[in-house]
C-alpha angles and dihedrals in degrees: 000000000000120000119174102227124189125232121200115205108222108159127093098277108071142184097270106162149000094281095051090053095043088049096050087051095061091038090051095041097056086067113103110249096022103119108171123003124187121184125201112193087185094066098023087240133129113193106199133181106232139183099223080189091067102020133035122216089235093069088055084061096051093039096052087049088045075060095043099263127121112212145174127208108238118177142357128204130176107253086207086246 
């Protein structure tokens, strides 16, 4: 099922330009079950479409520190899919 959930970066490296965001959001969208990812460097949050059935939250939050970046999930919500 695909929920788009909602990650809040709240460690020390931040989301400080375009290419931050554009690099978190390739890094983000090789992952099996990541369907969409948008990051927003303005308000440190990266809203992605993801398959809860193939790929838990949690890995999106291993994977982004594996990248530096020290997130939260914030909010799911059902896509409808």
């Amino acid at each position: 099922m695909f929920k788009t959930i909602t990650f809040e970066v709240i460690g020390d490296q931040q989301l400080v330009c375009e290419g931050c965001e554009r690099r978190v959001e390739r890094m983000l969208k090789a992952l099996d079950g990541v369907g969409q990812v948008h990051a927003h460097s303005r308000d440190q949050q990266i809203e992605i479409l993801l398959d809860t059935a193939v790929l838990e939250p949690d890995a999106i939050v291993n994977r982004l520190g594996v990248a530096g970046y020290q997130a939260r999930a914030r909010s799911a919500s059902d896509s409808g899919n």
